[in-house]
N, C-alpha and C positions, 0 to 999 in steps of 0.2 A: 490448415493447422496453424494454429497459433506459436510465433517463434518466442521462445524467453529467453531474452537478452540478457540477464544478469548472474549469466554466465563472465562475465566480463569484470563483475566487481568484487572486489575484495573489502574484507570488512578495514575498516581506519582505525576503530575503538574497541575496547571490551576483547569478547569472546567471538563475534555473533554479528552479522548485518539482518536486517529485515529490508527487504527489497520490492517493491510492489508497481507493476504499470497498469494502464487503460487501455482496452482496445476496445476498439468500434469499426466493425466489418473487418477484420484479421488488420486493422490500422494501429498502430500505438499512435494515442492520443496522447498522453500523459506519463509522466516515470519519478518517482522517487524513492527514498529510504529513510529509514528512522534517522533519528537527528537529536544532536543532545543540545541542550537547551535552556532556556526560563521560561515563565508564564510569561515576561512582557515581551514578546514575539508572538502574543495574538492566541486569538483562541483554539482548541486543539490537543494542547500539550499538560503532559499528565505526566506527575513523578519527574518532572525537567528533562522531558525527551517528548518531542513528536511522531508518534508510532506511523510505520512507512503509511498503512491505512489511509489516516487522515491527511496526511501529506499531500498523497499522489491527489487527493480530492481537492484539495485546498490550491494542489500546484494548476489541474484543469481547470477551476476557476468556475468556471457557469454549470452549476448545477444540474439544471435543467437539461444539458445536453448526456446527462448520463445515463438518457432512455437508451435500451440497448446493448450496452456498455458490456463489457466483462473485465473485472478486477482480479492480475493474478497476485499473490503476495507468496515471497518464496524468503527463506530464510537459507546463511551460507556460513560457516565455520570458516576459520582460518586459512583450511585445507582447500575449500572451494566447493567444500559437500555439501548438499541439501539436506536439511534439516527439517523437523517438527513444524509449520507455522503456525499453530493455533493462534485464534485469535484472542486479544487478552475480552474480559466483560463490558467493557467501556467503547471498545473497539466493533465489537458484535454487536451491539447495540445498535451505533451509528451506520454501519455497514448494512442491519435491516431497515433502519429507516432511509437508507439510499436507494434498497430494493422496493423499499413499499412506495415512499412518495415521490423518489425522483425516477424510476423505472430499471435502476441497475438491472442486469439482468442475471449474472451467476457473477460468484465471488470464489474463487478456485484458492487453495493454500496447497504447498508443500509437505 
């Protein structure tokens, strides 16, 4: 079973964290969260926030190793609850283009 760590974080902004790791063989590869922001910090970022999504993708870096992979993205209220994660259209998007061309293998939400 896969452990989820972001049990641990509390939101810093807003309402609301979006929280998302990699794992590869029950390993965390990778871990980030949404991010508030500009466009000139690179590509990604939509409405001046980096959705955790693209983040956690951008923070493991070589693509190619995300044959395999399983992306969980969990969303936490103030309280520490687990919330809704849907993913937003832009988000979904890239998420299946990570399963089709780079080999993600499931993309789990909250």
């Amino acid at each position: 079973m896969i452990p989820i760590t972001t049990m641990d974080y509390k939101p810093t902004h807003n309402v609301h964290l979006h929280y998302a790791e990699i794992y590869k063989r029950n390993k965390l590869m990778a871990s980030s969260k949404n991010k508030i922001g500009t466009r000139s910090r690179g590509c990604g970022w939509s409405d001046n926030t980096l959705h955790a999504e693209r983040a956690v993708v951008k923070r493991f870096g070589d693509t190619s190793q995300l044959h395999g992979c399983i992306l969980i993205v969990v969303r936490i209220n103030k309280k520490g609850e687990l919330l809704n994660s849907k993913p937003c259209p832009d988000c979904h998007k890239f998420l299946q283009k990570c399963m089709k061309e780079y080999g993600l293998l499931k993309v789990m939400y909250s």
